[in-house]
N, C-alpha and C positions, 0 to 999 in steps of 0.2 A: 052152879052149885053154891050155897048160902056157904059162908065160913064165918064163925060167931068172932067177932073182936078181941078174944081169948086167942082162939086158936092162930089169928093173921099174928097175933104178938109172940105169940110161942113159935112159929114156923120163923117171924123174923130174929126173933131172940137167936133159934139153932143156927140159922144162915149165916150171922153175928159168929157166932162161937165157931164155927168150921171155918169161916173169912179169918178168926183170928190163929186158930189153930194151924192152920195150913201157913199163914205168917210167921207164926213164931218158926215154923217147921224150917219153911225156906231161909228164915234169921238162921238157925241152927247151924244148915249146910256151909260147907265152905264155896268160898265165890274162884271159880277157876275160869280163865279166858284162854281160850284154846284160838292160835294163829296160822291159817293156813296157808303153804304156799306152793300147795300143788302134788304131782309127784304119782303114784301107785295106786296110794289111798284115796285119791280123788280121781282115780285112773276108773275105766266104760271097756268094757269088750263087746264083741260082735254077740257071743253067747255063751251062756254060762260055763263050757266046756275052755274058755280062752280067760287060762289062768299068767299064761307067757308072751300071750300075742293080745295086746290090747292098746289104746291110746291113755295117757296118761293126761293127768291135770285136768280133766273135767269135770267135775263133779266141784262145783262151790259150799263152803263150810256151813251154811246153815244149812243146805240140804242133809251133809255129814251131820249134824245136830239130830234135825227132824229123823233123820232114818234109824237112831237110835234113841229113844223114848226113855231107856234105862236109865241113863244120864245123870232125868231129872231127880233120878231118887236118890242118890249120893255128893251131885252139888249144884249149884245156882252158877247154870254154864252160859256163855255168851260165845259168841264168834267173830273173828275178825279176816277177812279176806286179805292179807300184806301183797302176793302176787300169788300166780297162775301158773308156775313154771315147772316143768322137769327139772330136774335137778343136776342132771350134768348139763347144763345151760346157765345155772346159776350165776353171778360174776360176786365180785370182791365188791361192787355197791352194793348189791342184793344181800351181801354177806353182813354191810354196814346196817343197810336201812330195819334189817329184823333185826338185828341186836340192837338199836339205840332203842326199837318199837320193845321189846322186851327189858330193858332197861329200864323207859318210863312206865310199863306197868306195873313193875316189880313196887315202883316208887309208891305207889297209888294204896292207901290203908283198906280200899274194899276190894284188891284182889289177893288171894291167898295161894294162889299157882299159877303155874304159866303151861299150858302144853302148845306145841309147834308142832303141825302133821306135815312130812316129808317127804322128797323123792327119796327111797334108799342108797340109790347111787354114789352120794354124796354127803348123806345124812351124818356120816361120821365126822365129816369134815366141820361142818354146822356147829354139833354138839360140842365138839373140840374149844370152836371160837366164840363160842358164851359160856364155855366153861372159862376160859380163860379171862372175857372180856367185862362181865355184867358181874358185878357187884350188889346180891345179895341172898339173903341166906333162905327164902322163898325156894318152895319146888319149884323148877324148871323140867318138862319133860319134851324130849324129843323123841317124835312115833315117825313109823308110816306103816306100808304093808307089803307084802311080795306078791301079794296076790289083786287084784282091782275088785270094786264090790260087787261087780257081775258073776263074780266067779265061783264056782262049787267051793266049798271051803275057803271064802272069802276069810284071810286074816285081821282086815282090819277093823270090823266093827270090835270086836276083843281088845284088842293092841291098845285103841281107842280107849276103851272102858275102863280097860288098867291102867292106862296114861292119866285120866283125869283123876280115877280113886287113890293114885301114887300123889297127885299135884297138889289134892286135896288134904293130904293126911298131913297129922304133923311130927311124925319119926320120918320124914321125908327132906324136912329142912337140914340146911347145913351140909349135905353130902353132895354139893355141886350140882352139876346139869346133869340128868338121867337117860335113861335109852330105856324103854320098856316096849321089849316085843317076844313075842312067843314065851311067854308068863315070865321070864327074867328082869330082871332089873339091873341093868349096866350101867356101868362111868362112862359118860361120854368123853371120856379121856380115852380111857383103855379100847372101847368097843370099836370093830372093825368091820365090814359085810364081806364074810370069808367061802359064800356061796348065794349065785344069780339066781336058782331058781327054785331055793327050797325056804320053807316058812321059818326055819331055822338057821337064817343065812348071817344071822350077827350074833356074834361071838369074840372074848377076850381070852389072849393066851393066860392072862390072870385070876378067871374064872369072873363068874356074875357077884354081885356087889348084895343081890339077893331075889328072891319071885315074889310075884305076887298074884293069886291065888284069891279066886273068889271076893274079889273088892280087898285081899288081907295079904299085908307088906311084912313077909320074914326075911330080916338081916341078916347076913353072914360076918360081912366085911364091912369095910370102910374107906374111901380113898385114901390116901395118904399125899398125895403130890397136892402142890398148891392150887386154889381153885377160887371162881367167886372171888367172897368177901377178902379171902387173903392173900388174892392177886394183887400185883402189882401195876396191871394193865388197865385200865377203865373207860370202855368205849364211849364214854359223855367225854372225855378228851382224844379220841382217835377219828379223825374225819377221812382218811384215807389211807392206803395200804399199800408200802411200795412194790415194783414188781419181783416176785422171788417166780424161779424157774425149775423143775425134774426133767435129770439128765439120766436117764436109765442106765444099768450096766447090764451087760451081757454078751455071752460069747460072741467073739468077732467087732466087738465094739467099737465106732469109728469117734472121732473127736467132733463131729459135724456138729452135735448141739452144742455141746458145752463150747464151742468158738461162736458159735451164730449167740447163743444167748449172752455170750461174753461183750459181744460188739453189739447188742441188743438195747444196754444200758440199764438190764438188771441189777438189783442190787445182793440178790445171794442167788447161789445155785446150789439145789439139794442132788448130791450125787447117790440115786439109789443103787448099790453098790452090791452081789453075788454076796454070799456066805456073813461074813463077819465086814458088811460096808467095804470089799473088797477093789480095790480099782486096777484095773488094768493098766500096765507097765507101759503100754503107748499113750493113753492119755494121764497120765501124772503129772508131766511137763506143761501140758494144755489148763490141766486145773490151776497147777501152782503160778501160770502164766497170769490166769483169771483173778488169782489172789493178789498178785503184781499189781495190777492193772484194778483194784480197790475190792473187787466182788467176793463177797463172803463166801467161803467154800464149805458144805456142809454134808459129810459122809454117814449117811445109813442105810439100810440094805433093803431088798426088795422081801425079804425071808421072813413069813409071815410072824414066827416066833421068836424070842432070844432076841437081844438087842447088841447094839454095837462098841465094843469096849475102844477105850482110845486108848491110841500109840501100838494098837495091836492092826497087823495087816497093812499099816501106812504110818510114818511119824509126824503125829497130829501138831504134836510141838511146834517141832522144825517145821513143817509148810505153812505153819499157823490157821491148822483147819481147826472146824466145831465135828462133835461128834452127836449126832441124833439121840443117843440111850436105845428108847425101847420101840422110838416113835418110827413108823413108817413113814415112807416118804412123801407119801399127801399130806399124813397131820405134822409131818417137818416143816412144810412149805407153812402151813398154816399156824407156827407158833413162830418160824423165823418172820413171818409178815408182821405177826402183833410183837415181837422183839425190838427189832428195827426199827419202829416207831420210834422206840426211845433210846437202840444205842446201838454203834457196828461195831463196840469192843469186841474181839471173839472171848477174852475172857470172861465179859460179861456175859457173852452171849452163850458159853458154855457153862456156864453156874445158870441160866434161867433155863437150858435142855437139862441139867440133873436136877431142878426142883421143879419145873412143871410137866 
């Protein structure tokens, strides 16, 4: 077919303007780098009906990209593979190498958010230690799913979408590292997984921070504890993480861990303690032995709401224990680790549990 020298320059002129148009567009978008490290969200079932029974960590992040197209219409997203794990498998390097890796992207002037897709198991704990650790005022979000994406009512291609359009936005900066799942929007301070097998399993006894709702981010609150930029922690100076230990309480309670972890060469032990960080009258002796003997004793309760007031239930004083606040005893463990880096004062170390 004949095409007159007009027409070839007018089809190329259009092809010009759509090339630039679709340029300017993607200029427009924010640049979000989403970092995978396994977990639910990257989780295969046998068949769509295997919402509970499936293997986890398979699924690699740019396939997560490809399978969800939407994406690219809210920002100029990239993927990063950091590892492949479950999440209760994770260890205290794994915990270092993705927060220094979110550190330097943060640094980077062409990325505008960070999301991290997760095992849930553990996700709380994650969120916790780049709230604390990474220093800046960029979204950070941490996803994952309860469901794997084989599954009828797969959670997480959603979780995802709202992850990236929260990481994207910019009423998003300054409020620390986020948890967005089942349309909420949580502090990964406060957020908890307070059920195994429902899409609504993370939850704060302080309520959600706010949702988000069709790619759109309504506020409620605010955090208020230290975070980020006005922490005092900064993982580009932390290369390692001493050993902190959970001593469980409960009926019948024998002294076996907290002696095994005492001669273990720990440097704190988090006593997750009944009611009010409660400890049982036979091992008191054993902790305050632990305290002797240099180990940081650190009282909060296993009780999923209400937190642990000091000198009530125990005299935190006089055995010169730390009291947790509000923090459960995994994100205990995980603030007395980045603590200790810098000091084993318990005074100090009880002024950085009531400010972060």
């Amino acid at each position: 077919m004949y095409l007159s020298p007009r027409f070839r320059a007018f089809a190329a002129g259009a092809a010009l303007f759509a090339a630039s148009a679709l340029a300017q567009a993607q200029q427009a978008l924010p640049n979000v780098v989403i970092l995978a490290t396994g977990g639910t969200i990257a989780g295969a079932g046998a068949s769509a009906v295997n919402s509970a029974t499936y293997a986890a960590a398979k699924v690699g992040v740019e396939k997560l990209i490809a399978g969800l197209p939407e994406l690219s219409k809210i920002a100029n997203v990239r993927g990063e593979q950091v590892f492949q794990v479950a999440s209760e498998s994770l260890t205290n390097d794994n915990l270092l190498t993705l927060a220094k890796r979110v550190s330097a992207l943060s640094k980077q002037p062409d990325v505008d958010g960070i999301v991290i897709t997760h095992g849930t198991d553990t996700l709380e704990e994650t969120a916790f230690f780049l709230t604390l650790t990474v220093h800046t005022s960029k979204p950070i979000i941490v996803i994952g799913s309860m469901r794997p994406g084989t599954a009828l009512s797969a959670d997480g291609a959603l979780n995802l979408y709202d992850a990236v359009s929260v990481a994207g936005s910019k009423d998003a900066a300054g409020k620390g590292v986020l948890v967005t799942m089942n349309d909420n929007i949580d502090s990964g301070r406060d957020v908890s997984k307070n059920v195994n097998i429902k899409t609504s399993a993370f939850s704060s006894q302080w309520g959600p921070l706010g949702m988000v709702v069709e790619g759109k981010n309504y506020w409620f609150r605010a955090p208020v504890k230290r975070h980020t930029m006005n922490s005092e922690f900064d993982i580009d100076a932390i290369n390692a993480l001493p050993p902190v230990e959970i001593a469980m309480g409960y009926e019948g309670v024998s002294s076996i861990a907290i002696d095994a972890f005492a001669k273990s060469g720990v440097k704190a032990i988090i006593h997750g303690g009944t009611g009010n960080g409660s400890v049982a009258n036979r091992i008191v002796p054993n902790l305050q032995k632990a305290r002797s003997d240099g180990v940081i004793v650190i009282r909060s309760s296993r009780v999923a709401d209400g937190f642990v007031i000091r000198n009530a239930e125990q005299p935190d004083d006089k055995y010169d224990w730390v009291v947790a606040h509000d923090l459960r005893p995994q994100k205990a463990r995980i603030l007395a680790m980045v603590a200790l880096t810098k000091t084993s004062d318990t005074k100090e170390l009880q002024r950085i549990f009531w400010e972060y």
